[in-house]
Z-matrix of the N, CA and C atoms (Angstrom, degrees):
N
C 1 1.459
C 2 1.521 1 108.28
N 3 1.735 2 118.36 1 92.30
C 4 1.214 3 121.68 2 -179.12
C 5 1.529 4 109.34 3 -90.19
N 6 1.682 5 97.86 4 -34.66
C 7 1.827 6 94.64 5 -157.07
C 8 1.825 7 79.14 6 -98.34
N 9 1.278 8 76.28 7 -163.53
C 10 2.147 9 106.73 8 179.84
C 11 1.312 10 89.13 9 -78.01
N 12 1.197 11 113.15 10 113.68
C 13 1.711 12 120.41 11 129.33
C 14 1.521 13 120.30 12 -87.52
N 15 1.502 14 105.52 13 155.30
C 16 1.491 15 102.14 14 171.09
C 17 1.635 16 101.48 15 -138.55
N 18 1.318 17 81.85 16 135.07
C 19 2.053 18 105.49 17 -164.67
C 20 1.287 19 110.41 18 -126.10
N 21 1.459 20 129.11 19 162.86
C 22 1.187 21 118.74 20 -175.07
C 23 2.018 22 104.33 21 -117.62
N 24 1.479 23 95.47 22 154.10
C 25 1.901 24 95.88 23 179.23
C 26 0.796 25 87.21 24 -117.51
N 27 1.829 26 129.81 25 -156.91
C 28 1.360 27 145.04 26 -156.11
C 29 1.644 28 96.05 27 -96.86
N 30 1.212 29 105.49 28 -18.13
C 31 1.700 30 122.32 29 -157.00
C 32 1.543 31 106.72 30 -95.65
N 33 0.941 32 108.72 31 -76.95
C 34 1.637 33 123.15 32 173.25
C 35 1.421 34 104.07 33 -159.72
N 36 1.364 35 100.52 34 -171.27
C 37 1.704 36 123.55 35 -153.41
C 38 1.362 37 86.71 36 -85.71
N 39 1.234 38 133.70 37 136.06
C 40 1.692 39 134.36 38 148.55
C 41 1.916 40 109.84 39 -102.63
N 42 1.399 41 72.08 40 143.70
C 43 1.575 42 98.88 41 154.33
C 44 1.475 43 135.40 42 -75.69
N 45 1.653 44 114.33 43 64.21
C 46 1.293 45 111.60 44 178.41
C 47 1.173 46 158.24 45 -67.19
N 48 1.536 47 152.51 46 130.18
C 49 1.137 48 149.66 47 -113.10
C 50 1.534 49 103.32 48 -161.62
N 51 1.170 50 137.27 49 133.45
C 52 1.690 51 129.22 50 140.93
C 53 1.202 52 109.49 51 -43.14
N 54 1.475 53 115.83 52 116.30
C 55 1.544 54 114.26 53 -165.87
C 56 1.992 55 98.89 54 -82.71
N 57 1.353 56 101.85 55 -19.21
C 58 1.527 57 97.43 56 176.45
C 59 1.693 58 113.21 57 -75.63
N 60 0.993 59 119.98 58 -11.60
C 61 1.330 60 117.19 59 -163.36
C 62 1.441 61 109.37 60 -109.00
N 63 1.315 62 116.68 61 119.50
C 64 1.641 63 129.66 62 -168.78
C 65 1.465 64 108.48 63 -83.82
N 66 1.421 65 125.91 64 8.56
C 67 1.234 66 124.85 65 -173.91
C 68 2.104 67 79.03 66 -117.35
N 69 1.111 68 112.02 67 -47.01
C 70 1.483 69 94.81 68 -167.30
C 71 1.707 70 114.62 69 -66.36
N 72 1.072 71 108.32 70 -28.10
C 73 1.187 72 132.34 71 176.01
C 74 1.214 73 104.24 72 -48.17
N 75 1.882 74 111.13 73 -68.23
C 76 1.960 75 112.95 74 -175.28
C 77 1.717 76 102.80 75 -44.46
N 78 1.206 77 105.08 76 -42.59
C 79 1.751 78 117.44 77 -169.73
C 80 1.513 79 105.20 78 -41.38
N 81 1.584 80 119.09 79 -63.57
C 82 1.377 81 115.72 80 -177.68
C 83 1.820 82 105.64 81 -63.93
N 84 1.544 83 133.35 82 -14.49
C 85 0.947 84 119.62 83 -170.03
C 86 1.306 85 118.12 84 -71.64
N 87 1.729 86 101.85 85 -46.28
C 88 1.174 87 142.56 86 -165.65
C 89 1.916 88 100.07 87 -66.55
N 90 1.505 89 113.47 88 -39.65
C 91 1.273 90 129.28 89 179.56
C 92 1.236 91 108.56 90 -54.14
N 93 1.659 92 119.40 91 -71.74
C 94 1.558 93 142.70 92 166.04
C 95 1.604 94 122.67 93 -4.69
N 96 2.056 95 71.96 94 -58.47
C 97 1.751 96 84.20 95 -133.05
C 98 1.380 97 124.95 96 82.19
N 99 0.957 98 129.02 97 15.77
C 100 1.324 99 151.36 98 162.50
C 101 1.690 100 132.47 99 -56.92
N 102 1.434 101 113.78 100 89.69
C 103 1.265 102 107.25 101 -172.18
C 104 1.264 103 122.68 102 -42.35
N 105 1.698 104 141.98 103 133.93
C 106 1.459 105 153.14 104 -172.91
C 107 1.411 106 108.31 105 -50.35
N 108 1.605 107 122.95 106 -37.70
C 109 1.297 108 127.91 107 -173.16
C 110 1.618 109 106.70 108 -86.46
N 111 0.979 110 109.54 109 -2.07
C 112 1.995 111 100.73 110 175.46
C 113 1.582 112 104.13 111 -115.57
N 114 1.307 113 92.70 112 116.28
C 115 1.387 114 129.23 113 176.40
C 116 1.804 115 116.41 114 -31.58
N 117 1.401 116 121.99 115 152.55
C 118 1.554 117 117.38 116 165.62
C 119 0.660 118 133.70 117 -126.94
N 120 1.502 119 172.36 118 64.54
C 121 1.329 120 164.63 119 -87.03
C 122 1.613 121 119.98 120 -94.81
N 123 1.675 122 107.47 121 113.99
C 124 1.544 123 104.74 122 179.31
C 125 1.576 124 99.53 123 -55.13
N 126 1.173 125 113.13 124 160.68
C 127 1.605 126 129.05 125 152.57
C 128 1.502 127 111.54 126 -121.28
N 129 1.683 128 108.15 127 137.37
C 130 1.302 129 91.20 128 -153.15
C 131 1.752 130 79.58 129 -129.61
N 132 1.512 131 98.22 130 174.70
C 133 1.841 132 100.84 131 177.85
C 134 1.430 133 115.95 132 -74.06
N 135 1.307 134 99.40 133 -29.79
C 136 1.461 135 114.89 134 -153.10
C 137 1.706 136 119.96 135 -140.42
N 138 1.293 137 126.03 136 144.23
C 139 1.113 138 119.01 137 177.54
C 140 1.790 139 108.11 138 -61.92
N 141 0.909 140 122.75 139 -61.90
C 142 1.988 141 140.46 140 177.83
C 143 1.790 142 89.58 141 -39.17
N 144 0.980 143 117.64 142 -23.83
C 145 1.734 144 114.01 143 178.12
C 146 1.633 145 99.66 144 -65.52
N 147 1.184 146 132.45 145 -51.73
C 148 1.340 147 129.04 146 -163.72
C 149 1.512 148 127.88 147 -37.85
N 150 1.349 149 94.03 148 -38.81
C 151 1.649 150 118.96 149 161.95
C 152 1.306 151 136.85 150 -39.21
N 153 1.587 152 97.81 151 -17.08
C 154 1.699 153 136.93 152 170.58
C 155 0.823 154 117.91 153 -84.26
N 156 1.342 155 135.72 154 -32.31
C 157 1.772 156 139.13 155 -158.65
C 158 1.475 157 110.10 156 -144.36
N 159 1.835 158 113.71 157 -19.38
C 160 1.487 159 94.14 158 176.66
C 161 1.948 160 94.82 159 -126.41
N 162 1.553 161 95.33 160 153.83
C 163 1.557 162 90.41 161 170.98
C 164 1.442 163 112.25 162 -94.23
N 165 1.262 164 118.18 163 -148.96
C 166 1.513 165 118.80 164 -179.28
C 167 1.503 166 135.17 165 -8.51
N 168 1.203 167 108.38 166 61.26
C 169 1.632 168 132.82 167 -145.40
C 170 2.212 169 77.71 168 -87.06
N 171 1.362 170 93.46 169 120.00
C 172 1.494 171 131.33 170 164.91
C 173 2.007 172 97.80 171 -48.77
N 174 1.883 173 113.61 172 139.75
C 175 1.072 174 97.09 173 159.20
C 176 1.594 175 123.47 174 -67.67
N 177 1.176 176 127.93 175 -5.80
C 178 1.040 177 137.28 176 -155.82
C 179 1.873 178 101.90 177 -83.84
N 180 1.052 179 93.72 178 -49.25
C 181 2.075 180 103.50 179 176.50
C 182 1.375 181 96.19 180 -48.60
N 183 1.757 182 116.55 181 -52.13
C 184 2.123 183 95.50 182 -170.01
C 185 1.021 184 114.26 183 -83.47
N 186 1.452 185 119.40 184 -4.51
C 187 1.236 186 125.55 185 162.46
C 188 1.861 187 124.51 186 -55.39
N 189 1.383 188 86.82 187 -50.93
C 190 1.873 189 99.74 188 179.67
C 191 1.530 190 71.39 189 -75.62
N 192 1.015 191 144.32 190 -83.09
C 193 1.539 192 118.67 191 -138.18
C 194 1.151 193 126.95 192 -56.61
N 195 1.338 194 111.68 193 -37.79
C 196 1.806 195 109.01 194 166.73
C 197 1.419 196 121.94 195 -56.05
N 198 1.527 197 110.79 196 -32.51
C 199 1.415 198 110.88 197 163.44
C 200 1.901 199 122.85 198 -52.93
N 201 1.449 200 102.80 199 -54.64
C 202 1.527 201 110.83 200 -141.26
C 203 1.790 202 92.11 201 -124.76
N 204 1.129 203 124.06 202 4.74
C 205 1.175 204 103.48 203 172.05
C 206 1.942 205 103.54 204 -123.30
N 207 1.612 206 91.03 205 157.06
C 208 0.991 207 150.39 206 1.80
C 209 1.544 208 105.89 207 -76.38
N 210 1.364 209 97.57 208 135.52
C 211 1.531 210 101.16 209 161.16
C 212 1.371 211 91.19 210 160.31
N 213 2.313 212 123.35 211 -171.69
C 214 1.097 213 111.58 212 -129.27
C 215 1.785 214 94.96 213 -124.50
N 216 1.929 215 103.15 214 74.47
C 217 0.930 216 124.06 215 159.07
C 218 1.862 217 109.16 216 -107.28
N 219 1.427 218 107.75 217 126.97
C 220 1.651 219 118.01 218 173.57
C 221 1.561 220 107.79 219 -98.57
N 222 1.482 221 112.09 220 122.07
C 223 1.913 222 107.81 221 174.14
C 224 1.330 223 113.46 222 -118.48
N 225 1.199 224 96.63 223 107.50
C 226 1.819 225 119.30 224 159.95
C 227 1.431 226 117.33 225 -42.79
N 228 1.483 227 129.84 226 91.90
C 229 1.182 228 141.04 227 -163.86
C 230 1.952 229 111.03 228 -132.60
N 231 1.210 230 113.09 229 158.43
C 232 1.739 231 117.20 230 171.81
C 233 1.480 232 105.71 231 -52.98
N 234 1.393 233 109.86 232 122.67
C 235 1.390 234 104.01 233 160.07
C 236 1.335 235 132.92 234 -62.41
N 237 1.674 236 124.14 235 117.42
C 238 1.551 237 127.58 236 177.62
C 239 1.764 238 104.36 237 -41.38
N 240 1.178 239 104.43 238 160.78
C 241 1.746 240 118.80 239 -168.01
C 242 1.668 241 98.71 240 -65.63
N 243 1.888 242 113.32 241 -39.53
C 244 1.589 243 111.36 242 -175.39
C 245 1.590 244 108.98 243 -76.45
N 246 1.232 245 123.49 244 -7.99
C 247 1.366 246 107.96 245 -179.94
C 248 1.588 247 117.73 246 -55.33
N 249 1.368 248 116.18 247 152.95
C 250 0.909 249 101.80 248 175.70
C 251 1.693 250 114.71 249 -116.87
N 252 1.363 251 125.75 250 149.02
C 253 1.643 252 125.22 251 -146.90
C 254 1.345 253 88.87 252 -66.97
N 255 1.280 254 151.37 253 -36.45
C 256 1.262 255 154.60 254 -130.21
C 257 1.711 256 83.68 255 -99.87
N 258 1.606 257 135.99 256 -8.63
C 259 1.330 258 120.63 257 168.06
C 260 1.800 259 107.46 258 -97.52
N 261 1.292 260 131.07 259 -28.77
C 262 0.872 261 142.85 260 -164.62
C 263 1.744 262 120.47 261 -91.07
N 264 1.944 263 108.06 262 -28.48
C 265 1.096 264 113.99 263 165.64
C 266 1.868 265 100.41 264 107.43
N 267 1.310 266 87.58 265 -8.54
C 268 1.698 267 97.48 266 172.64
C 269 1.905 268 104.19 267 85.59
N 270 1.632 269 116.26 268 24.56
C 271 1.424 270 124.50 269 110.83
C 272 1.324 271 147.93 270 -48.87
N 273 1.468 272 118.79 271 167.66
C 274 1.524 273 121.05 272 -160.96
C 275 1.692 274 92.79 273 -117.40
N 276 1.117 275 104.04 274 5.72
C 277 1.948 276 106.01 275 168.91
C 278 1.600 277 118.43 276 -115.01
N 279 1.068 278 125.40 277 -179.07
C 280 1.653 279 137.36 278 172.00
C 281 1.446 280 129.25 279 -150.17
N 282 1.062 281 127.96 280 137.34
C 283 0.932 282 102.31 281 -155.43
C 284 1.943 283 86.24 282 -118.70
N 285 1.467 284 122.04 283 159.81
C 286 1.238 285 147.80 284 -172.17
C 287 0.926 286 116.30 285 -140.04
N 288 1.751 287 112.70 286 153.68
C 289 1.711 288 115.72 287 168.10
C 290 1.707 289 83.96 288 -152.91
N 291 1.202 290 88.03 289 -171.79
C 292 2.011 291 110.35 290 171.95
C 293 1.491 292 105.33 291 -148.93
N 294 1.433 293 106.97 292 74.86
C 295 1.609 294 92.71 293 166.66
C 296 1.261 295 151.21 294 -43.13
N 297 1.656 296 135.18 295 142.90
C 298 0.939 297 98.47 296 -158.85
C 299 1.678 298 103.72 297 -131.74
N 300 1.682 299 97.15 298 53.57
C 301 1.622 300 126.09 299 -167.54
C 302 2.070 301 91.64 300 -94.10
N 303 1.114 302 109.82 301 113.90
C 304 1.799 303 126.62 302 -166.75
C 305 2.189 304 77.70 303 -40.02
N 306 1.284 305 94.37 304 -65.27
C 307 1.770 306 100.23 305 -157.39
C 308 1.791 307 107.88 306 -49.33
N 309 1.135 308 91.44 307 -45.87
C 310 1.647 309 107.94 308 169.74
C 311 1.661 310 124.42 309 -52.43
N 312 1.041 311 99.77 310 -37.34
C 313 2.140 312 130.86 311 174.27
C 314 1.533 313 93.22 312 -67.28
N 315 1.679 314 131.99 313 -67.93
C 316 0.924 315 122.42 314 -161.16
C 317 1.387 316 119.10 315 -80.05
N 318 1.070 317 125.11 316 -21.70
C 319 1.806 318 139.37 317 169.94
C 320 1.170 319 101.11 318 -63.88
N 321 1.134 320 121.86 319 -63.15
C 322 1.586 321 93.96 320 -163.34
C 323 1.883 322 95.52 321 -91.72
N 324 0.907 323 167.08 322 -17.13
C 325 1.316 324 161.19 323 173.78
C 326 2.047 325 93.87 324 -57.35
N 327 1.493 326 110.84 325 -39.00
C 328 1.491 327 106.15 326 162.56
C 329 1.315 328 126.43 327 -68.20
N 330 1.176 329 95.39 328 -37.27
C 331 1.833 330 102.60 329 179.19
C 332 1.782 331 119.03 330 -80.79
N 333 1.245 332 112.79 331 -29.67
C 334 1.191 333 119.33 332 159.08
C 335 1.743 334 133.26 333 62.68
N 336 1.768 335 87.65 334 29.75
C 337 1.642 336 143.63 335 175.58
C 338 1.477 337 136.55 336 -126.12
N 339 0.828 338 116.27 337 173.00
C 340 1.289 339 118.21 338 176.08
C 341 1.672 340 103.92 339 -96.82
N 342 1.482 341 103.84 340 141.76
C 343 1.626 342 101.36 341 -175.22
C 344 1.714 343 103.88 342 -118.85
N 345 1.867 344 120.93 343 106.08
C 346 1.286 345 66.30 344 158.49
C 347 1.270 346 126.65 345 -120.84
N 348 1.469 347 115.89 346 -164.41
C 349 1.542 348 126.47 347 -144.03
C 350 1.334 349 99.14 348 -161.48
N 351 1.438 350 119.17 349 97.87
C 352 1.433 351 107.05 350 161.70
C 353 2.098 352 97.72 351 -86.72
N 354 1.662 353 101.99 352 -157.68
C 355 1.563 354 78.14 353 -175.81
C 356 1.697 355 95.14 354 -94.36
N 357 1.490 356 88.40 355 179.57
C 358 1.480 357 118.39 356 173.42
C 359 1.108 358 142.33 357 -36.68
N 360 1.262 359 118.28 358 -1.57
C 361 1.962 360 120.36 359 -153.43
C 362 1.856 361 85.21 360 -121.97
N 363 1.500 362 105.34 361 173.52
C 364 1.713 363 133.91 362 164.90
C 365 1.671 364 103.81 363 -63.88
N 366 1.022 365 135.49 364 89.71
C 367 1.247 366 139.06 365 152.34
C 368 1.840 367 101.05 366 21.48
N 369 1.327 368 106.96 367 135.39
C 370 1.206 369 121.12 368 178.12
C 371 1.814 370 120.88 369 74.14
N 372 1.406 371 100.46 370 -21.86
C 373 1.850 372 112.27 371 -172.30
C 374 1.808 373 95.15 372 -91.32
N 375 1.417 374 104.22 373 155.43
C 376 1.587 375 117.79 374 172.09
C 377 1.584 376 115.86 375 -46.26
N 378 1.173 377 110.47 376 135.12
C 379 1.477 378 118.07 377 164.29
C 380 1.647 379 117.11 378 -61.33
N 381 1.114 380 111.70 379 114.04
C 382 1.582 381 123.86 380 175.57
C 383 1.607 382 106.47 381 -69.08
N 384 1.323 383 86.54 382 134.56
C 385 1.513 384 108.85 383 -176.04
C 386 1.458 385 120.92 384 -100.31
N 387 1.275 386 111.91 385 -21.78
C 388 1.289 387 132.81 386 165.29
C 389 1.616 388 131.05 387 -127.53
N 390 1.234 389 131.05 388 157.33
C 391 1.445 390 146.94 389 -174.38
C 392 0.939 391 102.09 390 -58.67
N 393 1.356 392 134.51 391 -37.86
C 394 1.737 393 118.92 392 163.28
C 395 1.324 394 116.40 393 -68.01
N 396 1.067 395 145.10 394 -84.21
C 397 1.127 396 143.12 395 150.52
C 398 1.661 397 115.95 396 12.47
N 399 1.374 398 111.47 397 -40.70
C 400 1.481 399 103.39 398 -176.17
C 401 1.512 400 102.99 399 -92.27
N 402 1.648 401 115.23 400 -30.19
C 403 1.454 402 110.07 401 173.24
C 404 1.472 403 114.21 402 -76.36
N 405 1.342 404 121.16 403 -3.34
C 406 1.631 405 118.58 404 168.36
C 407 1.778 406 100.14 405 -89.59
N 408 1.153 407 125.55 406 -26.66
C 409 1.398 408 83.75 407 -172.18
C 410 1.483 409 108.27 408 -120.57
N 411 1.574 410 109.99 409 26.76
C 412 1.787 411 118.29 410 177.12
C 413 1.537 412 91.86 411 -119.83
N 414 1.649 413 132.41 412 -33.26
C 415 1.248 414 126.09 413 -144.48
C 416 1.719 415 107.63 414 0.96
N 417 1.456 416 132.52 415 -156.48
C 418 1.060 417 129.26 416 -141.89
C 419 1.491 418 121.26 417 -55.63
N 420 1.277 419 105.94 418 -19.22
C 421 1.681 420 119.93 419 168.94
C 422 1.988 421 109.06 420 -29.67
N 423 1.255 422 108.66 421 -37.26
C 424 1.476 423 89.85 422 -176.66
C 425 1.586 424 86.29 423 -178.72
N 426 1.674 425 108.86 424 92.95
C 427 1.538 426 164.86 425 -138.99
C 428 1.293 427 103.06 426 -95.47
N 429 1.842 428 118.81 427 -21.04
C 430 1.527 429 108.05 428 177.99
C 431 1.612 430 105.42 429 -114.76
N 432 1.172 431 110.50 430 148.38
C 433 1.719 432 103.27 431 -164.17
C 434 1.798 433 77.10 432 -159.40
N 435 1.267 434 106.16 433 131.64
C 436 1.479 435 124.52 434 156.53
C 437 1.712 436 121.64 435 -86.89
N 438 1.121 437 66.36 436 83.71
C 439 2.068 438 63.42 437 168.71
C 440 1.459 439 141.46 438 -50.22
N 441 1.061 440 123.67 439 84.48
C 442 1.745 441 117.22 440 -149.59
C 443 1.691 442 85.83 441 -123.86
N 444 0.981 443 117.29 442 51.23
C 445 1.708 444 127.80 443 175.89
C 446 1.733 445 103.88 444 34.51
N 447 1.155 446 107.58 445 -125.84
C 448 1.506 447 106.73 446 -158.15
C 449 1.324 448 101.20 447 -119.88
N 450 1.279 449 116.31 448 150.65
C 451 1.627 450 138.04 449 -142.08
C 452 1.585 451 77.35 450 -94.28
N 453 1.765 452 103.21 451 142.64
C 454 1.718 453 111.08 452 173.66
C 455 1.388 454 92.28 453 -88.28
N 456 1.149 455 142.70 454 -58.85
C 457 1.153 456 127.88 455 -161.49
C 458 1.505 457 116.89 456 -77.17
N 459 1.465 458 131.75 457 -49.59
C 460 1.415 459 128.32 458 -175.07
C 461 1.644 460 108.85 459 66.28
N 462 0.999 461 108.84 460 41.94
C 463 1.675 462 114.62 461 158.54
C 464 1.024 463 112.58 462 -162.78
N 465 1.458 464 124.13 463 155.63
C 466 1.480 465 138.30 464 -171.83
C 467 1.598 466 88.04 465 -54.87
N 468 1.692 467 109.97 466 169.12
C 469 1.452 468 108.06 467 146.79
C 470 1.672 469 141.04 468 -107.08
N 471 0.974 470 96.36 469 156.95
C 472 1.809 471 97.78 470 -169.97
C 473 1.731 472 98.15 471 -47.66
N 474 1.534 473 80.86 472 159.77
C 475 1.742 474 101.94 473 -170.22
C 476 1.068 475 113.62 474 -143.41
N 477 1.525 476 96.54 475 109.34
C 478 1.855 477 102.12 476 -164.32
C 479 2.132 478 94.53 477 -117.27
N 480 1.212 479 94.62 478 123.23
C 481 1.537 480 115.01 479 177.10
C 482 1.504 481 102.90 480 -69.88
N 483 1.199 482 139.21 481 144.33
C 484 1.642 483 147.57 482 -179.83
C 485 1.533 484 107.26 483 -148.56
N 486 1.575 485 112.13 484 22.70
C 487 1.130 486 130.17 485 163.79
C 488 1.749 487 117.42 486 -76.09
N 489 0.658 488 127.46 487 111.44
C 490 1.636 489 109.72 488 -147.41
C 491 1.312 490 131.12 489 18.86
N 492 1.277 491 116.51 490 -158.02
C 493 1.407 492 109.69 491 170.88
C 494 1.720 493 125.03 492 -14.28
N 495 1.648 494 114.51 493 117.03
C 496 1.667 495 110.86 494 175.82
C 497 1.033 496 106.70 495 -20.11
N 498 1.837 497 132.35 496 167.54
C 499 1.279 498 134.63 497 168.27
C 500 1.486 499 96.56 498 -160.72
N 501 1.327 500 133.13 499 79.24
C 502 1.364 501 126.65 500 163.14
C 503 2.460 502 113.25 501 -24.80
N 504 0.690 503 105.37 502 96.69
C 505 1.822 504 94.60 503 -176.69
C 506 1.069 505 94.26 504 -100.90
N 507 1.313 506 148.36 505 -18.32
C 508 1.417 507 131.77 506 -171.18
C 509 1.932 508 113.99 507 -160.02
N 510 1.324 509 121.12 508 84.92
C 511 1.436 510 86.62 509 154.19
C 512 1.046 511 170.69 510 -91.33
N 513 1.426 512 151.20 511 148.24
C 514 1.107 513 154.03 512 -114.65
C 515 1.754 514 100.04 513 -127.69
């Protein structure tokens, strides 16, 4: 996964990326419109993945994760040493989830990386909830789109910081 794919989670459609790769990365920026300094969220297969992208991971993160993943909780954690700033926004955190969208499960368990994916739309416009929606507002701009019908949830997901002290930043 070099270029933008767009796939669907339980949440909405993301914009996916090789989260290791700083050229795939500009791609979703460049896609957006998306300012360089706001962060994107790996999606990972697996909880035991985290170990990849965040360091000194709190008991408290496998804690929420054994609870809530897979599904459409994001955790604000230290960025691992390989991240690269161009996922983080050129922060010292990262943020993660494990979706728990079937189409979403099998992509990256194929890809066998971290993807990331903020969602689908031009920076500032609504997150598309469906495969039309993502072909109305990318049409040929970025040509592969997984059709996984319509998002159960239709909202971003909550975003819990584990950067010191909990920090609810977003709910979902």
């Amino acid at each position: 996964m070099c270029s933008s794919d767009l796939f669907p989670t339980e949440t909405v459609y993301g914009l996916g990326a090789d989260a290791s790769s700083e050229q795939a990365i500009a791609r979703i920026y460049a896609l957006k419109g998306r300012p360089s300094n706001h962060p994107v969220i790996v999606h990972l297969a697996n909880a035991s993945d985290m170990s990849q992208w965040a360091r000194d991971i709190p008991s408290s993160a496998w804690a929420l994760a054994q609870a809530f993943w897979p599904g459409p909780l994001t955790l604000i954690l230290l960025r691992g040493p390989a991240v690269p700033l161009a996922v983080t926004g050129g922060q010292d955190s990262v943020g993660v989830r494990v979706p728990s969208h079937p189409v979403a499960r099998q992509l990256l368990a194929t890809f066998g990386g971290g993807i990331a994916a903020p969602s689908a739309n031009r920076y500032g416009r609504v997150s598309p909830t469906c495969a039309e929606h993502v072909r109305e507002e990318f049409g040929n701009d970025a040509p592969y789109i997984l059709d996984g019908g319509d998002c159960e949830v239709g909202l971003e997901s909550t975003i819990v910081s584990l950067v010191g002290p909990p920090v609810l930043l977003r709910p979902g």
